[in-house]
C-alpha positions as CSV (number, residue, x, y, z in Angstrom):
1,X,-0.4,18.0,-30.2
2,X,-1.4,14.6,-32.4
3,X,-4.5,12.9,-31.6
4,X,-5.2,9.5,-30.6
5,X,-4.4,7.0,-34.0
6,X,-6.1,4.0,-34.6
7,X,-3.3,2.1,-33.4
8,X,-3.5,4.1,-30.3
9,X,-6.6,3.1,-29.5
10,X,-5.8,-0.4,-30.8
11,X,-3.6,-0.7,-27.8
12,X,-6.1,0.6,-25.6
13,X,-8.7,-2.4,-27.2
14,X,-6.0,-5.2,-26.7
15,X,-5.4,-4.7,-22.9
16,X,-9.0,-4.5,-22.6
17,X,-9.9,-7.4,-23.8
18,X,-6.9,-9.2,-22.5
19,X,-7.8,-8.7,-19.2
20,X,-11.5,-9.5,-19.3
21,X,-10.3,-12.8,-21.1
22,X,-8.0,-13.9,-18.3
23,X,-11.1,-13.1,-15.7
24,X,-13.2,-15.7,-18.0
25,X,-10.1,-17.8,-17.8
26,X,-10.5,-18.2,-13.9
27,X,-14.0,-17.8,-13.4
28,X,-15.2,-21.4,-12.9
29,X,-12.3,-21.9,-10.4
30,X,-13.3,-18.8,-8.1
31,X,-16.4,-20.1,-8.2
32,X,-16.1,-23.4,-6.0
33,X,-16.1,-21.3,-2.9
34,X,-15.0,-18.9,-0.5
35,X,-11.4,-19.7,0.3
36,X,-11.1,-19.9,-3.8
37,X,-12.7,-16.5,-4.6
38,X,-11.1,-14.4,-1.9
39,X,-7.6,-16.7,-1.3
40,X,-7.1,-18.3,-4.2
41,X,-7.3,-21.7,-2.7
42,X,-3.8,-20.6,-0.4
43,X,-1.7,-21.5,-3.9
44,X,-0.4,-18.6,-4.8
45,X,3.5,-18.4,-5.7
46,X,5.6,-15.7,-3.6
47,X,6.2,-13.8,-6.9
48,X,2.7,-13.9,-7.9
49,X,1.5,-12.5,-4.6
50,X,4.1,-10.1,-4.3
51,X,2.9,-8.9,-7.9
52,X,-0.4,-8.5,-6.9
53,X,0.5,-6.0,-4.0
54,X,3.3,-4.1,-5.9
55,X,0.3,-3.8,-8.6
56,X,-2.1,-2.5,-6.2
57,X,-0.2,0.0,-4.7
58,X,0.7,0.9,-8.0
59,X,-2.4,3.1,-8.7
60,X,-3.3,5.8,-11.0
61,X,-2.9,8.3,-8.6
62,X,0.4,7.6,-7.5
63,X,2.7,8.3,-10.1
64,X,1.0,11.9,-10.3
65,X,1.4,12.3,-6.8
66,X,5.0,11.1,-6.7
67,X,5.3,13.8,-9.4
68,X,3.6,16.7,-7.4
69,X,6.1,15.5,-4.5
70,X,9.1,15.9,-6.2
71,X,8.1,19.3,-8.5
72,X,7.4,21.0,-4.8
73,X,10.2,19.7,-2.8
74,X,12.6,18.0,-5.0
75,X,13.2,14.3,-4.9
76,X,14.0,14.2,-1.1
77,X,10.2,15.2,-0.7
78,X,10.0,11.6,-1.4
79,X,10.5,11.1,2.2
80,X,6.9,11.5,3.1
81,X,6.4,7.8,2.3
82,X,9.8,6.6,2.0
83,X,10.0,6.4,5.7
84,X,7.2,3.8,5.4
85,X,10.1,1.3,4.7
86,X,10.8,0.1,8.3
87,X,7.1,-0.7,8.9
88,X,7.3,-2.8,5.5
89,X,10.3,-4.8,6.4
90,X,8.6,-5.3,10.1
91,X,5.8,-7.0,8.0
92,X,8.3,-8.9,6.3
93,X,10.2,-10.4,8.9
94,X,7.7,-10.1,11.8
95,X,4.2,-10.6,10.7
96,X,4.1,-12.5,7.1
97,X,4.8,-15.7,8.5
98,X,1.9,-15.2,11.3
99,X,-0.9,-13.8,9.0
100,X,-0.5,-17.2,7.0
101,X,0.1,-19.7,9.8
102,X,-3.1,-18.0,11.5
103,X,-5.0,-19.9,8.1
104,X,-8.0,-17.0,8.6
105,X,-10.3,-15.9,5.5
106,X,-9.9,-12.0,6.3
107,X,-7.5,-10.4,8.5
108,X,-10.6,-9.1,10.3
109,X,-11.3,-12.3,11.1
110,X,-8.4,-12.6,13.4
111,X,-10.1,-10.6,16.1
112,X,-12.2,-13.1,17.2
113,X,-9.5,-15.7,16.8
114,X,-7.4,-13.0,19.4
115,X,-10.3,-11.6,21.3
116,X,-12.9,-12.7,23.1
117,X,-16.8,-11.6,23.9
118,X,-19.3,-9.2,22.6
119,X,-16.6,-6.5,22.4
120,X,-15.2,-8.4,19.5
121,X,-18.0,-9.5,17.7
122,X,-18.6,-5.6,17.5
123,X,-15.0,-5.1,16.6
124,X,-15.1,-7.1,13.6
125,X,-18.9,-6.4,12.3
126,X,-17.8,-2.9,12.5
127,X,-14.6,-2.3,11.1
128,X,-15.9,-5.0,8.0
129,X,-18.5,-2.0,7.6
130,X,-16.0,1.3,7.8
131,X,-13.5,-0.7,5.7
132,X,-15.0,-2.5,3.3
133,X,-17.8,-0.5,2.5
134,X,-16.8,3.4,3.3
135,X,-13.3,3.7,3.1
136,X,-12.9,1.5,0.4
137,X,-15.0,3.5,-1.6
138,X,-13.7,6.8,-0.6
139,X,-10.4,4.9,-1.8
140,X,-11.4,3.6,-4.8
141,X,-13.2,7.1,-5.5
142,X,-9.7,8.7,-5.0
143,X,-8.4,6.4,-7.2
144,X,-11.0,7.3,-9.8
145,X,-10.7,11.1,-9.8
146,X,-7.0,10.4,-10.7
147,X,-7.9,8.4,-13.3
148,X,-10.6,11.2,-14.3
149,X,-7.8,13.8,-14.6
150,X,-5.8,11.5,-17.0
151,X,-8.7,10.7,-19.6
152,X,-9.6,14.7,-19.5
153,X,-5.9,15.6,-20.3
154,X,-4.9,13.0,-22.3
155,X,-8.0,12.0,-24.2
156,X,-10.2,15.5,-24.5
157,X,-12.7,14.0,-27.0
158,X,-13.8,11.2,-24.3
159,X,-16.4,11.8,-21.9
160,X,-14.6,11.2,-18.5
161,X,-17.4,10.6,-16.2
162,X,-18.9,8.0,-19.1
163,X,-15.4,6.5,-20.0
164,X,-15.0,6.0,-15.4
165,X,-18.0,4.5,-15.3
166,X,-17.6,1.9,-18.6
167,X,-13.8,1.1,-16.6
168,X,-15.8,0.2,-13.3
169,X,-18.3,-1.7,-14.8
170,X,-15.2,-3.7,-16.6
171,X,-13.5,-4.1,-13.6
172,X,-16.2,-5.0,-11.4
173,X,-17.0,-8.2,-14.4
174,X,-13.9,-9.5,-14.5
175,X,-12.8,-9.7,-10.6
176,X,-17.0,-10.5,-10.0
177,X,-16.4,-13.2,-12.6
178,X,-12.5,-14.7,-11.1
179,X,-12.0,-13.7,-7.9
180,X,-8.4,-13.6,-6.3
181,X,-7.2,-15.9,-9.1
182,X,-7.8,-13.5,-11.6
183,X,-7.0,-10.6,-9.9
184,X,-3.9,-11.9,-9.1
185,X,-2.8,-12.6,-12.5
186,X,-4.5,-10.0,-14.0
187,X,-2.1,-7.8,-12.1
188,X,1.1,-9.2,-12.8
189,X,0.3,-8.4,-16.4
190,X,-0.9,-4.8,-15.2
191,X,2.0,-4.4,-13.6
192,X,5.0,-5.2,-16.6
193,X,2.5,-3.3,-18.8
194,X,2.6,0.2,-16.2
195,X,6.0,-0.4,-15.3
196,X,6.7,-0.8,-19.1
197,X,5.2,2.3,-19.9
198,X,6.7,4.4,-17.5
199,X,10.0,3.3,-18.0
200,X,9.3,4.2,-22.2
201,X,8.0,7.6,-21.1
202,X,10.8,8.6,-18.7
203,X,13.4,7.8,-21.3
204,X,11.9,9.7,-23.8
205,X,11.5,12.4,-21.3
206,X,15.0,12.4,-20.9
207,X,15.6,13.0,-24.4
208,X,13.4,15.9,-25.1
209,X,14.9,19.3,-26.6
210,X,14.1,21.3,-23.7
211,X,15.9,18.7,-21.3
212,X,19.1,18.0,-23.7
213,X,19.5,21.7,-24.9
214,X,20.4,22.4,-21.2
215,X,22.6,19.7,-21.3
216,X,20.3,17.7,-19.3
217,X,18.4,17.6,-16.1
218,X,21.3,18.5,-13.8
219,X,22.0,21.1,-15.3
220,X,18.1,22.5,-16.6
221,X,17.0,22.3,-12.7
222,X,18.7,23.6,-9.2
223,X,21.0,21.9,-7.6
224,X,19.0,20.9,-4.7
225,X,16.2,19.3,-6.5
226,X,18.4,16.1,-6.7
227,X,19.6,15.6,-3.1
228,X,18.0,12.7,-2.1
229,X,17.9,13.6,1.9
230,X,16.2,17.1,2.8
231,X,18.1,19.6,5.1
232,X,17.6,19.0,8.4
233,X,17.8,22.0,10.6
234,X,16.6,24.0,13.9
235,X,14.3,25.7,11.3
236,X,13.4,25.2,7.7
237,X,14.8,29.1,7.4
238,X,18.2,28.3,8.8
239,X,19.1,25.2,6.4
240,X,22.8,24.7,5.2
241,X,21.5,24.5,1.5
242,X,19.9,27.7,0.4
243,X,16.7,26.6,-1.5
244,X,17.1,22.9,-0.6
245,X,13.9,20.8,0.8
246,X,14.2,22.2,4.3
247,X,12.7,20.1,7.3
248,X,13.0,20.9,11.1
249,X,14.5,18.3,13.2
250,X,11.4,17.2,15.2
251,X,9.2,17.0,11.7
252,X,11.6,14.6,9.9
253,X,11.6,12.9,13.1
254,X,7.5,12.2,13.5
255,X,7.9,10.6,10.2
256,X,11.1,8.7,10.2
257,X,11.0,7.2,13.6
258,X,7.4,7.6,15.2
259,X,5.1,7.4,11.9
260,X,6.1,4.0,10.5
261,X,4.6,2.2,13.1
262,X,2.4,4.4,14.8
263,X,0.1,5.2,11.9
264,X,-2.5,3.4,10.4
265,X,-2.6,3.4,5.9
266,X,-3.5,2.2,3.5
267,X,-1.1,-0.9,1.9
268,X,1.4,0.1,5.0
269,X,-0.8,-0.7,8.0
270,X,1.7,-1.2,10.9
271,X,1.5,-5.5,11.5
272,X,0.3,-5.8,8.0
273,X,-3.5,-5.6,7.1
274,X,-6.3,-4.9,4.2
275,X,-5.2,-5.9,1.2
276,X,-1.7,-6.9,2.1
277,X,-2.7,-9.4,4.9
278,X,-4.9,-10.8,1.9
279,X,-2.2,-12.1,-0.3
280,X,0.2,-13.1,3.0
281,X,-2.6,-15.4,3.7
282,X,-3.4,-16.7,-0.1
283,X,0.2,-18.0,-0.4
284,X,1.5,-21.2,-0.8
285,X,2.7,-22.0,2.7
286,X,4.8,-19.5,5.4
287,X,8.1,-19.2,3.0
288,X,6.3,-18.1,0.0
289,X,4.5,-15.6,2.5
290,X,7.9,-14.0,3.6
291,X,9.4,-13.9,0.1
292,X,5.9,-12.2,-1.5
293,X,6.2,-9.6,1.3
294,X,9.5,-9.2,0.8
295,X,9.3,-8.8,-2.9
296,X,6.8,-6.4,-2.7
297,X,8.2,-4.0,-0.1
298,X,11.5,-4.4,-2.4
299,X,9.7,-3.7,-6.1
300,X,7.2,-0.9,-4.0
301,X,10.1,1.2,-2.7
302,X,13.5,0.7,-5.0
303,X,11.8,-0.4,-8.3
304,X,8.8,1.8,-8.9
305,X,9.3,5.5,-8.5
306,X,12.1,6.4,-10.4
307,X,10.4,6.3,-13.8
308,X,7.9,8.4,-11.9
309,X,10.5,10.7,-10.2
310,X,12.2,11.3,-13.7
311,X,9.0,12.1,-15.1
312,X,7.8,15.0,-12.5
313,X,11.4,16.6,-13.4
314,X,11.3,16.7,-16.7
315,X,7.6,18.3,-16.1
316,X,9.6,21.4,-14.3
317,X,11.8,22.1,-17.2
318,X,9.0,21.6,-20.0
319,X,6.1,23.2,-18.1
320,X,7.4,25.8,-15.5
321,X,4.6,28.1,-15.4
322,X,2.1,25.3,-13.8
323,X,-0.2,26.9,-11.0
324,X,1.6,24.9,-7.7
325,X,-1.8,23.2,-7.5
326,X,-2.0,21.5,-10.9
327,X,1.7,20.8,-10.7
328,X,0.9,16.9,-10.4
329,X,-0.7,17.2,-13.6
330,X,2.2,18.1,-15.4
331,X,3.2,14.1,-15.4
332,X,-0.3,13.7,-17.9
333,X,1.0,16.8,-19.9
334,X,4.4,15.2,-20.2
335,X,2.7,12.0,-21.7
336,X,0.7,13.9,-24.1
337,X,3.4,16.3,-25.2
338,X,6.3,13.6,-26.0
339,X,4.8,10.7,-26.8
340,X,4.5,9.8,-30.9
341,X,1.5,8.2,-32.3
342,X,1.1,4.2,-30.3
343,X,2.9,5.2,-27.9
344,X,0.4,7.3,-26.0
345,X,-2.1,4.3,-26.2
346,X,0.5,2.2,-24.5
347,X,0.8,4.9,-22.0
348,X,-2.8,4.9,-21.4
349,X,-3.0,1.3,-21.6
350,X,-0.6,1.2,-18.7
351,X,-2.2,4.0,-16.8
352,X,-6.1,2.0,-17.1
353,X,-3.6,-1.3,-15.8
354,X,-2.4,0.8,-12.4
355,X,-5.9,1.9,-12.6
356,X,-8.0,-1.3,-12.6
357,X,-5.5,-3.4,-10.5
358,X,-6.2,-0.9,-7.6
359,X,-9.5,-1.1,-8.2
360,X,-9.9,-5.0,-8.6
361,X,-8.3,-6.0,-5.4
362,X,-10.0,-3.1,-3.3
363,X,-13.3,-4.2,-5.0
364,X,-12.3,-7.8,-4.0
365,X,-10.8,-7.3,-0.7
366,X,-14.0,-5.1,0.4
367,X,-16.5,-7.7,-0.7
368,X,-14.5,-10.5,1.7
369,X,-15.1,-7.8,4.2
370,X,-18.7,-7.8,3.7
371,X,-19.2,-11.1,3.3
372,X,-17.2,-13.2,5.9
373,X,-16.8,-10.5,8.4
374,X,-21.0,-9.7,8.5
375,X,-22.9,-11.2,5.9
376,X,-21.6,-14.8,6.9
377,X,-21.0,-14.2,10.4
378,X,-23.8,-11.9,11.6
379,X,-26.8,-12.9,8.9
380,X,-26.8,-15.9,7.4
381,X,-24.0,-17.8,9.0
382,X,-25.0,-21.4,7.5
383,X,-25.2,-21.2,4.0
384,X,-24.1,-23.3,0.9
385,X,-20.6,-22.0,-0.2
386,X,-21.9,-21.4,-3.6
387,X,-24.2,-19.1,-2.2
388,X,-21.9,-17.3,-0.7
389,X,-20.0,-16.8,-3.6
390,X,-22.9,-15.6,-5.0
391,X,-23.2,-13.1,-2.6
392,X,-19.8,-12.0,-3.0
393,X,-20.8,-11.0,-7.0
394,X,-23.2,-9.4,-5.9
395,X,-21.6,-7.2,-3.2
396,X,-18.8,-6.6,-5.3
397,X,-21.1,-4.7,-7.8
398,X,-22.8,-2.9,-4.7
399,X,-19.6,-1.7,-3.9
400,X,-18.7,-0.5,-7.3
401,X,-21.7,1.3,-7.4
402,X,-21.4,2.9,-4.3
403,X,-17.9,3.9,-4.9
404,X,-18.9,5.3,-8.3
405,X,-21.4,7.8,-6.0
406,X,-18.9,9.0,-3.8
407,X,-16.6,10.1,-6.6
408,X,-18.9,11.7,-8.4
409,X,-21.1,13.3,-5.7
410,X,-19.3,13.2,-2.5
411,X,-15.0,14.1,-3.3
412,X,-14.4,17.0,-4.6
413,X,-10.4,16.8,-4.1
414,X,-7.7,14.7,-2.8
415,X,-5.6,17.3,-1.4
416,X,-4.2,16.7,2.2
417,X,-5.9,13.2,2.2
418,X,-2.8,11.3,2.5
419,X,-1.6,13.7,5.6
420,X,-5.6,13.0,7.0
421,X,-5.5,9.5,7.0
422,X,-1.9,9.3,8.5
423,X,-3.4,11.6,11.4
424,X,-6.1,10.0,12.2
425,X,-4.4,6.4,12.6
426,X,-1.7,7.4,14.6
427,X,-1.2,5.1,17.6
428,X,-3.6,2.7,16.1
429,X,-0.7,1.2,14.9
430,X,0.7,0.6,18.3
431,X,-2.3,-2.0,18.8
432,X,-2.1,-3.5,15.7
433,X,1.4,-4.7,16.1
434,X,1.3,-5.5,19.5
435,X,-1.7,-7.8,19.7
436,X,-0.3,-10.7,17.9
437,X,3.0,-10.2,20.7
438,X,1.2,-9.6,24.4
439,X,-1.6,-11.5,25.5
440,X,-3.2,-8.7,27.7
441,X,-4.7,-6.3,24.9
442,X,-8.1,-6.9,24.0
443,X,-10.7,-5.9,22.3
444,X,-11.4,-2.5,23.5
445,X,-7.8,-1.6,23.5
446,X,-8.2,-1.9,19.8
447,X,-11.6,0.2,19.6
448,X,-10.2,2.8,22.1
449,X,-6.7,3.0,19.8
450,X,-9.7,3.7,16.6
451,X,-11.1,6.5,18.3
452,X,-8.6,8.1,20.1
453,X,-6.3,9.6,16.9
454,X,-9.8,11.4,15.8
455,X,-10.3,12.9,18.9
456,X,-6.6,14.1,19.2
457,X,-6.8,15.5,15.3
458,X,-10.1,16.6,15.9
459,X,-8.4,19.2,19.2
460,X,-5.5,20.0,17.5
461,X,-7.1,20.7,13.9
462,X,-9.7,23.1,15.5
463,X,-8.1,24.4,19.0
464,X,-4.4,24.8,18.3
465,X,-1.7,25.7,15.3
466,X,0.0,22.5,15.3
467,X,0.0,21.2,12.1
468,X,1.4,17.5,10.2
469,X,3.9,15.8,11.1
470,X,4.7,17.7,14.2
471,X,0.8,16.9,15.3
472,X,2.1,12.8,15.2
473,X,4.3,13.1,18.3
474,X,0.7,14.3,20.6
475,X,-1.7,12.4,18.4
476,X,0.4,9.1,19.2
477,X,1.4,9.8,22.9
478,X,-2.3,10.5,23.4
479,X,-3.4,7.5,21.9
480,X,-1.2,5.1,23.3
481,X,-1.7,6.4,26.7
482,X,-5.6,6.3,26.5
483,X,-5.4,2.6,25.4
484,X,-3.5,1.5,28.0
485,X,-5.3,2.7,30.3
486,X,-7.8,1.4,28.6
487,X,-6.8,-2.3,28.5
488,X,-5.7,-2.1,32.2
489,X,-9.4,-1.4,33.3
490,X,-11.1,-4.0,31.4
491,X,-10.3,-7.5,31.6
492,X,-8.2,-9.6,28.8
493,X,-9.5,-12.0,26.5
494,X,-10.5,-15.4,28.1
495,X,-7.6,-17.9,29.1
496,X,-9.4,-20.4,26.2
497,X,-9.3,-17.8,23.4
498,X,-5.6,-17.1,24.6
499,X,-4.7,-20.4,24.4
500,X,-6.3,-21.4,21.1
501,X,-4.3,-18.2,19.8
502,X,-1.2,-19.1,20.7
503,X,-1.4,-22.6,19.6
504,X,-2.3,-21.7,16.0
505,X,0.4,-19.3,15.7
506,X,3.0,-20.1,17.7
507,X,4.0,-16.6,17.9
508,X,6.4,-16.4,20.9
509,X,8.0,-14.1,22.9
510,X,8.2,-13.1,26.6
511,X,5.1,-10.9,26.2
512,X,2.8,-14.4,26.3
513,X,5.0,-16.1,29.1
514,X,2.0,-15.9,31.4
515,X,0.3,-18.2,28.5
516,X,3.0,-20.2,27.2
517,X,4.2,-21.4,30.8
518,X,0.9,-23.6,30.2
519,X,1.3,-25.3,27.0
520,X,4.9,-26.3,27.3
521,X,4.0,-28.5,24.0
522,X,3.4,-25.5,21.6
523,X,7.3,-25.5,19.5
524,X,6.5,-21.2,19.5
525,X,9.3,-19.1,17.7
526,X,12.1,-18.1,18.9
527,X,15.5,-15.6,18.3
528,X,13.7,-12.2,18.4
529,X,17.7,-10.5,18.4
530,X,18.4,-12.1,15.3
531,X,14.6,-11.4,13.9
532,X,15.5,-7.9,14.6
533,X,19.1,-7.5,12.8
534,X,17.4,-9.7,9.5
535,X,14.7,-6.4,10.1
536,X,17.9,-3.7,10.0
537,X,19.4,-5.6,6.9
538,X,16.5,-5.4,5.3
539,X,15.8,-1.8,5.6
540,X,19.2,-1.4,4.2
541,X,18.9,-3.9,1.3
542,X,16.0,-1.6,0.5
543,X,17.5,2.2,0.9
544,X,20.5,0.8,-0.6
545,X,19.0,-0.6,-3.6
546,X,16.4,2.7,-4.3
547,X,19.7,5.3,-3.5
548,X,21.9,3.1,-6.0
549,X,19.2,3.1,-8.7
550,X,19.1,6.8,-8.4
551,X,22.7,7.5,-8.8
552,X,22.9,5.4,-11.4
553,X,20.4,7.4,-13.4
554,X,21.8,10.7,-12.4
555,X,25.3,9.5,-13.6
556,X,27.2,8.8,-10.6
557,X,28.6,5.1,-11.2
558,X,31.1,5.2,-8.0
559,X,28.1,5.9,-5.5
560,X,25.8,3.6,-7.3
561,X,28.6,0.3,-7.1
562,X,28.8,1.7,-3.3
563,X,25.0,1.5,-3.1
564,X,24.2,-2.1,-5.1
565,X,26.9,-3.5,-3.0
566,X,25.3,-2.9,0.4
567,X,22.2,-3.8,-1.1
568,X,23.9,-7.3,-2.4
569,X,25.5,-7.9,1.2
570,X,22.7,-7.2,3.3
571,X,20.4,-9.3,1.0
572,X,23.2,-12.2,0.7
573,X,22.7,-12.1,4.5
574,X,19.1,-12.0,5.3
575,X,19.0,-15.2,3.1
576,X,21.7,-16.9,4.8
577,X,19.8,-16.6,8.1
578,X,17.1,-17.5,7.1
579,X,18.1,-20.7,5.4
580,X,20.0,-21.6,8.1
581,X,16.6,-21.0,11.1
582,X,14.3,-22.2,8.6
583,X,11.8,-20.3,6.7
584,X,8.5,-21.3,8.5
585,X,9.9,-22.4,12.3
586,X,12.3,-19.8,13.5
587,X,14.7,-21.4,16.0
């Protein structure tokens, strides 16, 4: 195998320095205050938004993961977080317009805009810790060992935990130095450069000897490997297609119907959240809002994973004899076995833009955490706002530096996290969507629907066999049930707080009659039945567009025209609606 070439690492230089150039670019704009460093002013364009969360989701880690999906279960394991899309398109249609009419800094500081009392002071000074500080690091950390695996593979004469380390610090300057505004351009060039890349390598993939002397992947791998649904059955033992990706009944049901919007993740929090909520609320106005979440959940779902998929097949036929747990790794050995001299810079250029886009808007998003949610409201809550964006420099690099500890000295793997995570947020999500529509949860209905999940994990893990997804049905009905009892034996937020609520965001909906019978005045929305069938199209615009990309690939024209025409139709729709309510009052 050739080694890196000057004009390898001449591509690696270039991207380098282009980014920290564009975070010099915006420094001095960022650094007015606040609202500038964390929201970019509210100015942001739908598609640069949009960007910006397709770019972040678009981490190191994934496209290895994606691979290690589809070399154990064939594409249709895919379904794990395919099934994400109805929560997405909820966001979309439901929540994008709410998060940016409810003109809030951090999404955490909506619970005190929808709560009321000491419960929700604790709430938000709380969670701004746990999520800002420790799972954002044990995030970002996760993102780093990915990234840690790459450089050992692909560049063996680099010291990975050195080269890590240089990348944080890099990171950390440029989105210390320019804010959102930075980050958010930064990553639309991050994201054409990954996308780029992986695109190059799949089609070279495609083309190497051991693919085209089987006369090509269809034909190199089983059958089975290519549905794009798994076999649903009684049993996984008792499926139709011998050796297909066999899931009982009840599993593929926890996580196409119940996990979606029951459990709490990362970039597909059930309502919208994080990082996500961020760039809602940095947008232009409430259209540009709709059409960045839209965009995203479009570009995060059909756009992104086939070069990825493509790649974790060709890994089968080139590297069969992988150990099953170092299978993800054969998407790095794919890159350094194919690619010619400049081209495996470009790959590792792309691979450091995933990288550092992840970690730039969780190193951004975190610090707004810190500061607005406790720094500014709990310590020093009347400040100058250029000392406060002082402050967020400096928690940013905190941060970075805590992150770096845990990756080095606390994780050890990533197995199983995604299943973790998705366990112990189920039900949360229950809360999360139905506090912005009925006006009787409160604040401890939100703490109870935190600690409930790890109480329920926590039984089944230790005391029983039950085992993900089958574990979401209990985890969920047990969460659900605890916080409503819950909320019923401690008294709502008070009538004021309600009110004020309801008059910034005008959300509607017979679920707040008993508040909006007083304000006859507030114009709230309206046409929930049509809300919900623009929700259905949209979930179809977006199967329909990632199933017709696929058959397309694979060579089935017919299926594909069937595919990007249902895709067209339901998007042709969607728009028409919308143009016709209006994109920011829904009548």
């Amino acid at each position: 195998m050739e080694q890196f070439t000057v004009l390898d690492y001449a591509f690696i230089a270039g991207y380098l320095i282009l980014t920290l150039v564009i975070g010099l670019l915006f420094s001095s704009r960022a650094s007015e205050n606040v609202g500038e460093f964390f929201l970019s002013g509210r100015k942001l364009p739908w598609w640069l938004a949009g960007t910006g969360m397709v770019a972040t989701t678009f981490a190191a880690d994934t496209p290895l993961a994606v691979a290690g999906f589809v070399a154990k279960n064939g594409i249709a394991g895919n379904w794990v977080w395919w099934t994400f899309v109805s929560g997405g398109m909820l966001t979309v249609f439901f929540f994008a317009r709410l998060w940016r009419r409810a003109n809030i800094l951090t999404d955490l500081e909506f619970i005190e805009l929808r709560y009321s009392g000491k419960a929700a002071a604790f709430l938000r000074g709380f969670k701004s810790v746990y999520f800002g500080l420790f799972i954002n690091a044990v995030i970002i950390g996760w993102v780093n060992l990915a990234m840690f695996k790459i450089i050992r593979i692909m560049m063996p004469e680099l010291n990975p935990e050195l080269t890590i380390i240089a990348l944080v610090i890099l990171t950390t300057v440029y989105s210390g130095l320019s804010g959102l505004w930075g980050v958010s351009v930064t990553d639309a060039v991050q994201f054409v450069i990954a996308m780029a890349g992986c695109i190059i390598l799949a089609v070279l993939a495609m083309q190497h000897p051991s693919v085209t002397a089987a006369g090509g992947l269809r034909h190199a791998l089983p059958a089975w490997m290519f549905d794009f649904f798994p076999a649903i059955s009684s049993t996984p033992s008792s499926a139709d297609r011998p050796g297909a990706f066999a899931l009982p009944f009840a599993s593929f049901a926890a996580m196409a119907f119940v996990q979606w919007w029951a459990s709490w993740y990362p970039g597909a929090e059930p309502g919208g959240g994080g990082y996500i909520a961020q760039r809602m609320m940095s947008a232009k106005d409430e259209k540009h809002s709709l059409l960045a979440t839209l965009w995203f959940t479009i570009a995060h779902y059909a756009v992104r994973p086939w070069p990825w998929i493509i790649v974790g097949l060709v890994s089968l036929v080139m590297f069969p004899d992988l150990p099953a747990a170092e299978k993800e790794d054969g998407f790095v050995h794919v890159m350094k076995a194919i690619l010619p001299p400049g081209l495996k810079g470009l790959l590792v250029a792309a691979f450091l833009a995933a990288y550092m886009s992840t970690l730039s808007t969780h190193l951004n998003w975190g610090t707004s955490y810190l500061i607005n949610d406790f720094y500014k409201r709990f310590i020093k809550p009347e400040a100058d706002p250029k000392h406060y964006v002082r402050a967020s420099k400096f928690v940013t690099l905190l941060t970075a530096l805590f992150a770096l500890y845990i990756t080095f000295f606390v994780l050890e793997t990533i197995t199983g996290a995604w299943e973790f995570i998705i366990q112990c947020g189920a039900g949360t999500g229950f809360v999360l969507i139905m506090r912005w529509f009925w006006w009787r949860l409160n604040a401890w209905s939100e703490i109870t629907s935190m600690i409930a999940p790890f109480a329920a994990y926590s039984w089944l893990h230790f005391m029983t066999d039950i085992t993900f997804p089958d574990s979401i049905f209990i985890i969920v009905l047990f969460t659900i049930t605890l916080t409503l009892l819950v909320t019923f034996l401690t008294p709502p937020a008070d009538e004021e707080t309600l009110r004020s609520f309801y008059r910034t965001t005008r959300v509607g909906g017979v679920f707040w009659k008993k508040i909006s019978d007083t304000m006859p005045e507030v114009e709230s929305d309206k046409g929930f039945a049509r809300l919900f069938a623009d929700w259905f199209l949209g979930i179809v615009l977006v199967y329909s567009a990632l199933f017709g990309t696929g058959k397309l690939i694979f060579g089935e024209p017919g299926a594909a025209a069937f595919y990007f025409i249902a895709a067209a139709v339901s998007g042709w729709l969607i728009y028409s609606d919308l143009n016709r309510r209006g994109w920011n009052n829904l009548q």
